[in-house]
C-alpha positions as CSV (number, residue, x, y, z in Angstrom):
1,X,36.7,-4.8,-63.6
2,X,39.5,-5.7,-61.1
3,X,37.5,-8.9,-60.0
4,X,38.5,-10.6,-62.7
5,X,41.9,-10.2,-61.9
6,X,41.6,-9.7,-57.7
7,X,39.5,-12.4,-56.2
8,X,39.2,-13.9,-52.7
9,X,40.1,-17.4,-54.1
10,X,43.6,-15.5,-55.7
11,X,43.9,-13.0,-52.7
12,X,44.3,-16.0,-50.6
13,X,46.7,-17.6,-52.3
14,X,48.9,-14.1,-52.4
15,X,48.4,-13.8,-48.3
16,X,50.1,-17.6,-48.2
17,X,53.1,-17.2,-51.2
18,X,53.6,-14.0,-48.9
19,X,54.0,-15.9,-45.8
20,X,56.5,-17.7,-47.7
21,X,58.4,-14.7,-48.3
22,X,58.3,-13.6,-44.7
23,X,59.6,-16.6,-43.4
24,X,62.7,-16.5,-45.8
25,X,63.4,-13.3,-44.7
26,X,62.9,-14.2,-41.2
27,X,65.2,-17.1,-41.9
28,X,67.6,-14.5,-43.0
29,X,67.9,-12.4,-40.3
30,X,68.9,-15.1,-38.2
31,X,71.2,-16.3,-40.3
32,X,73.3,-12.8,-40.6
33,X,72.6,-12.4,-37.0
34,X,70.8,-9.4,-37.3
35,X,68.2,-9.8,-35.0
36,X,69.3,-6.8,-32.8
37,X,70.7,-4.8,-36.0
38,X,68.0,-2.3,-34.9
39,X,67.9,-2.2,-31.0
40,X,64.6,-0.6,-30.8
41,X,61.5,-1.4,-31.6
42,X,58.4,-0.6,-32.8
43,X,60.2,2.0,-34.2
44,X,64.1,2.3,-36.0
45,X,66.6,4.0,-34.4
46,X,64.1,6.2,-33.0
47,X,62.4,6.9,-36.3
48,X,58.8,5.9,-37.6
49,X,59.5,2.5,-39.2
50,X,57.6,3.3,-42.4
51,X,59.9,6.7,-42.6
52,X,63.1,5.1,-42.0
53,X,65.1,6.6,-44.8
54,X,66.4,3.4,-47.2
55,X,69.7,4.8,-47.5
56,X,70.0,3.3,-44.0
57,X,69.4,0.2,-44.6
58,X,73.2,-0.6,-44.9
59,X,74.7,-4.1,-43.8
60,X,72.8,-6.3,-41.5
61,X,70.5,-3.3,-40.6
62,X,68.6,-3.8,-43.9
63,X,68.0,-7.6,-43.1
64,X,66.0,-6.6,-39.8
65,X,64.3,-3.6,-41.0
66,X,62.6,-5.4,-44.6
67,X,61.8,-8.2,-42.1
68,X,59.7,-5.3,-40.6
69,X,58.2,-3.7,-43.3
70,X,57.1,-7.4,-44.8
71,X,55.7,-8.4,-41.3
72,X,53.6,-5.1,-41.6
73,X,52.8,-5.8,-45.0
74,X,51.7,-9.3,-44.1
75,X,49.7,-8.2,-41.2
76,X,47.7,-5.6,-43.8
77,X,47.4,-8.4,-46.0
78,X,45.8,-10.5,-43.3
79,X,43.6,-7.8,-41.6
80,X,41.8,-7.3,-45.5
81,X,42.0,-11.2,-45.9
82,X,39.8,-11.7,-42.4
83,X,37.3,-8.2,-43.4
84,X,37.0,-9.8,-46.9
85,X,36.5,-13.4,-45.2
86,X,33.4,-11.2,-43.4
87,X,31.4,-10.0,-45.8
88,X,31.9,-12.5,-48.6
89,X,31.9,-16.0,-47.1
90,X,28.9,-18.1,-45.6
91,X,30.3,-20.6,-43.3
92,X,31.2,-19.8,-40.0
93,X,34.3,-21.3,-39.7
94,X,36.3,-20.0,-42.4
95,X,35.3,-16.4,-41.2
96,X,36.5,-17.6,-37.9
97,X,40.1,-19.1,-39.4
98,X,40.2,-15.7,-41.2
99,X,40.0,-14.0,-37.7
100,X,42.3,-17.0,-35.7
101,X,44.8,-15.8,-39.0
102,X,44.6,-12.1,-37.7
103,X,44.8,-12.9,-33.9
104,X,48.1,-14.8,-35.2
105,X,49.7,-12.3,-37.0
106,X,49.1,-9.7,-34.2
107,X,50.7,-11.7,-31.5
108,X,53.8,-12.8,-34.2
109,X,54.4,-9.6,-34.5
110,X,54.4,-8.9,-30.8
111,X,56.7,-11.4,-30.2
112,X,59.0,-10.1,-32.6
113,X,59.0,-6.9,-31.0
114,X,59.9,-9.0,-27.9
115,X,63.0,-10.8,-29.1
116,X,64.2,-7.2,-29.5
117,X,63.3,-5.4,-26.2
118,X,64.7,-8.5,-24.8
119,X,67.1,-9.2,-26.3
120,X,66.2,-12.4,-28.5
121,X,65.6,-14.7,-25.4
122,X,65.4,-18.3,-26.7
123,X,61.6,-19.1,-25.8
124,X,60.4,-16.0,-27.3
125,X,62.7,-16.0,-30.7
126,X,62.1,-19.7,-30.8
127,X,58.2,-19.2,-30.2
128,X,58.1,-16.5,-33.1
129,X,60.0,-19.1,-35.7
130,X,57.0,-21.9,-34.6
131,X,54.0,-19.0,-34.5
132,X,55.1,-18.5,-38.3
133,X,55.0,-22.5,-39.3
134,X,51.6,-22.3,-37.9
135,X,50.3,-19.1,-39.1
136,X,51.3,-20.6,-42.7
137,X,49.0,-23.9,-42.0
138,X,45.9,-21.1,-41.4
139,X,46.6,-19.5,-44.4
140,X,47.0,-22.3,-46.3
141,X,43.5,-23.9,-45.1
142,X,42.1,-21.0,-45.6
143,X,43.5,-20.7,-49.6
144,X,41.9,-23.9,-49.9
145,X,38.6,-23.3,-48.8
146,X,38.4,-20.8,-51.4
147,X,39.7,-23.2,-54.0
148,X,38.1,-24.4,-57.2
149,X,39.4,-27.9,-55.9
150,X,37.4,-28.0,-53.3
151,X,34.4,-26.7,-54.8
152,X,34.6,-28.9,-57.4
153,X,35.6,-32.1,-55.3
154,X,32.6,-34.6,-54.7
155,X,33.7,-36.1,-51.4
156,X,31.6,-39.1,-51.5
157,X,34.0,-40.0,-54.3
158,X,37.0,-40.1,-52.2
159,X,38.5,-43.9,-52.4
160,X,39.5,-46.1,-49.6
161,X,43.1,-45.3,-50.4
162,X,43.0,-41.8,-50.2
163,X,41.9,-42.3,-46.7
164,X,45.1,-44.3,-46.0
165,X,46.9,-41.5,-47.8
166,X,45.2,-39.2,-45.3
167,X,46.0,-41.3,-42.2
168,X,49.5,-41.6,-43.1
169,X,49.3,-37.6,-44.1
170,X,48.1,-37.2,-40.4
171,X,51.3,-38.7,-39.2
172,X,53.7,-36.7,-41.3
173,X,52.2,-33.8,-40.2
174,X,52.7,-34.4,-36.5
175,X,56.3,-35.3,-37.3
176,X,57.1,-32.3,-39.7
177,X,56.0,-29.8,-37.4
178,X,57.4,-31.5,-34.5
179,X,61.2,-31.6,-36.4
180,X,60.5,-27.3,-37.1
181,X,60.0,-27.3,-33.3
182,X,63.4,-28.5,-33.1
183,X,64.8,-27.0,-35.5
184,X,63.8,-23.6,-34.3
185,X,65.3,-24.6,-30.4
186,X,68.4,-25.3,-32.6
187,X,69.0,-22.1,-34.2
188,X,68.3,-20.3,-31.6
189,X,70.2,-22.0,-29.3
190,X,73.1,-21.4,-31.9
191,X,73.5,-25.1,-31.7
192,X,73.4,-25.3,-35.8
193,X,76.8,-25.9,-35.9
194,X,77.0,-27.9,-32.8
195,X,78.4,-31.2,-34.9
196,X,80.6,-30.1,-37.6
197,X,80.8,-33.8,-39.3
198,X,78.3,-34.8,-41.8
199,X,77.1,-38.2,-41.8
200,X,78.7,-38.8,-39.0
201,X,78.2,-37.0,-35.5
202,X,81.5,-36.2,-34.2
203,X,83.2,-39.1,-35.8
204,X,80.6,-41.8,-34.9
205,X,77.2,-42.6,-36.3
206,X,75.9,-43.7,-33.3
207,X,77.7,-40.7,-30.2
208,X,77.7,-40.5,-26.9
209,X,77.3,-37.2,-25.4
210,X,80.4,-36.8,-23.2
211,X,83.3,-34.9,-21.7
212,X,85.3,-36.5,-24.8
213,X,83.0,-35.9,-27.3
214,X,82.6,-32.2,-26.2
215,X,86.5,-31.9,-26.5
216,X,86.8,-33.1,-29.9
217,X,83.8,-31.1,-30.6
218,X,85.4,-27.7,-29.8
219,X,88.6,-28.4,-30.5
220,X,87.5,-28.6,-34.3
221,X,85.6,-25.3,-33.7
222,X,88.6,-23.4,-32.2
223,X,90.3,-24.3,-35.1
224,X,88.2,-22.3,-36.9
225,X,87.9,-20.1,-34.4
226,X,84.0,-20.3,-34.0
227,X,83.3,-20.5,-29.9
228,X,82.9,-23.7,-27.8
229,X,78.9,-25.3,-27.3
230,X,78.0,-27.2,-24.5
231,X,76.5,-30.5,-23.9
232,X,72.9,-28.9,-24.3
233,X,73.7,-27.3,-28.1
234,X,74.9,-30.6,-29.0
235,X,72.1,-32.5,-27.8
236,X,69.7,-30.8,-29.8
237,X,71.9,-30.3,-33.1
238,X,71.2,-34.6,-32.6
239,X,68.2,-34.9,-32.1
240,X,67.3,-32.5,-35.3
241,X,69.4,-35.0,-37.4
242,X,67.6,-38.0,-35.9
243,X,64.3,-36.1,-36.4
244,X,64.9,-35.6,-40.1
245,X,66.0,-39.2,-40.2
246,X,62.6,-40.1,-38.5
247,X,60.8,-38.3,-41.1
248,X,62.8,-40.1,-43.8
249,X,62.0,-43.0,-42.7
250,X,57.9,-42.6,-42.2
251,X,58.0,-41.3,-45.5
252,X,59.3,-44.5,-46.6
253,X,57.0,-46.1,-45.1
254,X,54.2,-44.2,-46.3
255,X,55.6,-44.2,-50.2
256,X,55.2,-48.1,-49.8
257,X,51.8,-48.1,-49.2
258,X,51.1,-45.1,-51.7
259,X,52.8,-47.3,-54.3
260,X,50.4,-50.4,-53.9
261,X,47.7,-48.1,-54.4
262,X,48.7,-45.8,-56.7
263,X,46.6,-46.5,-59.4
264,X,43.8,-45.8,-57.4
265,X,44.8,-42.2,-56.0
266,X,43.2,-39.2,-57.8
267,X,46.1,-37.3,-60.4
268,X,45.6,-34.3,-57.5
269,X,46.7,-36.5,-54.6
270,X,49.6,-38.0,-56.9
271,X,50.5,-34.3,-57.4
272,X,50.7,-33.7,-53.5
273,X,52.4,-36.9,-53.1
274,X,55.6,-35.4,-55.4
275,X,55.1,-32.4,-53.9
276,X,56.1,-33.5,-50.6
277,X,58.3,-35.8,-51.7
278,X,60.5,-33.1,-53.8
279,X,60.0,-30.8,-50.7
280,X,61.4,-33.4,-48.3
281,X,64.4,-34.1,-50.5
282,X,65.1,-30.6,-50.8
283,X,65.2,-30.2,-47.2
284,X,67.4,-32.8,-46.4
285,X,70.0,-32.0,-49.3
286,X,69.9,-27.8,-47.4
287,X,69.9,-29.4,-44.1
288,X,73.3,-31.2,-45.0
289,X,74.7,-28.4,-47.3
290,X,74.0,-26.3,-44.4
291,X,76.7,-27.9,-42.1
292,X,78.9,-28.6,-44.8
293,X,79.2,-25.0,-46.2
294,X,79.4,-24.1,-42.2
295,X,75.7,-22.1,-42.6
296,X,76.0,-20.4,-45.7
297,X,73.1,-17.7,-45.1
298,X,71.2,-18.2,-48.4
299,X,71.4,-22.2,-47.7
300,X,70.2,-21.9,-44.5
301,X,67.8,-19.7,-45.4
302,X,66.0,-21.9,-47.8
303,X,66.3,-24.8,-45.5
304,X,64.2,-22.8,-43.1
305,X,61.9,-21.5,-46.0
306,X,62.1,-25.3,-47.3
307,X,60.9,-26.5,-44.3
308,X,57.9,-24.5,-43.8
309,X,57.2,-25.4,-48.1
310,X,57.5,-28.9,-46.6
311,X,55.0,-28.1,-43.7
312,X,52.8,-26.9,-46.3
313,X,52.7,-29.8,-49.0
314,X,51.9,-31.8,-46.3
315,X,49.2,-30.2,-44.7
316,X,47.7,-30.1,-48.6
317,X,48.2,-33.6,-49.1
318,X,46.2,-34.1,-45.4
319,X,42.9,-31.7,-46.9
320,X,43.2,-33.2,-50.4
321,X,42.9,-36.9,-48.9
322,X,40.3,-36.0,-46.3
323,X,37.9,-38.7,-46.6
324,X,35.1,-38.1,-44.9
325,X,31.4,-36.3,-46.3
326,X,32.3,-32.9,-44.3
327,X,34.5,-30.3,-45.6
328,X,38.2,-30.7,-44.5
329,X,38.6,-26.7,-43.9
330,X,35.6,-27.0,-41.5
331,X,34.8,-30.3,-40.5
332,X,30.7,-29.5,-41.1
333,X,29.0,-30.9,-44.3
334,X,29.6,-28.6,-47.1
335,X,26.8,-26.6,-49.1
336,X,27.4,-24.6,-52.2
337,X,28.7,-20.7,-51.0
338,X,29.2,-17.7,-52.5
339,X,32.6,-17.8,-50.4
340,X,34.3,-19.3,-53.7
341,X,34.1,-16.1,-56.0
């Protein structure tokens, strides 16, 4: 009775949305800088984690400790995604994503347990934010090789200009993930606020990195009595602004081509075309709220949650477009499976 409700195809679609949520909440425990709100870890202030009374959870504390019990959550979630994965699906590969999916979780959460003992050191707290963006894309390509989509999809079908689609997909991929890399050095490098000015960088479009520039810099920010950055903070709080610009601007590119050939794009490719195209603007608009409203927490939040949504869409856009006979999960020729049930 409950398989009509509980499926692998829905299950996997729950361990992703999940994801989601985890990152959000990630995202929000940076942004109230409650990273070391509980000192210890695996366990609370010396308690079991699971037993840790909820009328504790006051202030920041309750930021780091549900960031906890949904990483725990997620890696249950995971651990019956890979078992299920197992026994139910035929090809190789997707049993092997389900495991890669587990093998990711396990070492996110020791790497979270890290940024703790050690006091969030930037290459581990940064690692953590990228493991997450990545952990997503398994997820996600493992929700849709459980799809109807792609059960249904006759891949000898696919058109020339999907394949474009796909190339350019390819691209924005590459470049998406690369600006999260960035973004995540940037957070944790407190260099968020680095530039306070929005469009401009310090009062120029175009800045030079200098003892002058570093001066106007932090004499805004001790008027608001936030502390001084360094040459380094504001050299990456530049390059994540030219990044996104980057982005923009290959997505321009690529809604160009997408237009001449629209009328030949399947209505599911159009879909994943919006799809990232809505994500991207929302992104951009957070990013620039972000800075404006001096890191609001929510805003920020959903910028990082936005991004990895944005991640996402275009990975989707990338399997919907694949062009070739084999299945874009695994790369091998696809044969009918029980996997899809």
């Amino acid at each position: 009775m409950i398989s009509k409700f509980i499926n692998l195809r829905t299950y996997s679609k729950f361990v992703s949305f999940s994801v989601l949520v985890l990152i959000f909440y990630g995202a929000l425990v940076k942004s109230h800088e409650a990273g070391l709100a509980v000192p210890d870890w695996p366990t609370s202030f010396g308690e079991n984690m699971f037993l840790f009374h909820p009328s504790k959870w006051i202030g920041i504390i309750y930021y780091e400790h549900v960031h906890r019990l949904i990483a725990s959550f997620i890696g249950l979630l995971t651990l019956i995604l890979a078992m299920w994965l197992w026994v139910k699906e035929e090809r190789t590969t997707v049993k092997l994503l389900g495991f890669f999916a587990l093998f990711l979780v396990i070492i996110q959460g020791v790497l979270g347990g890290l940024t703790v003992i050690y006091k969030l050191p930037l290459v581990v707290s940064a690692s953590h934010g990228v493991l997450a963006q990545t952990f997503l894309c398994i997820t996600l390509m493992i929700a849709y090789s459980q799809s109807r989509e792609w059960s249904e999809r006759d891949q000898s079908r696919v058109r020339g200009a999907e394949s474009e689609v796909f190339s350019w997909a390819i691209v924005l991929l590459g470049l998406v993930f690369m600006q999260l890399i960035v973004g995540a050095v940037m957070r944790h490098l407190e260099a968020g606020l680095a530039v306070l000015d929005f469009p401009r960088m310090a009062g120029a479009f175009f800045p030079t990195i200098n003892s002058d520039m570093l001066a106007l810099i932090n004499n805004k920010r001790s008027a608001l009595n936030m502390p001084a950055v360094d040459a380094m903070q504001v050299a990456i709080h530049i390059l994540h602004r030219v990044g996104a610009l980057i982005v923009f601007v290959a997505t321009c590119g690529f809604l160009v081509v997408a237009k001449g050939k629209w009328a030949e794009l399947s209505p599911r490719v159009r879909m994943a075309v919006h799809l990232y195209v809505f994500a991207l603007l929302a992104q951009i608009s957070l990013g620039i709220f972000s800075v404006l409203s001096l890191r609001e927490p929510v805003l920020t939040s959903l910028h990082v949650v936005t991004g990895a949504a944005l991640l996402g869409s275009t990975l989707l856009m990338a399997m919907r477009t694949y062009s070739g006979v084999k299945d874009p999960v695994t790369f091998k020729s696809r044969q009918p499976t029980a996997g899809v049930s």
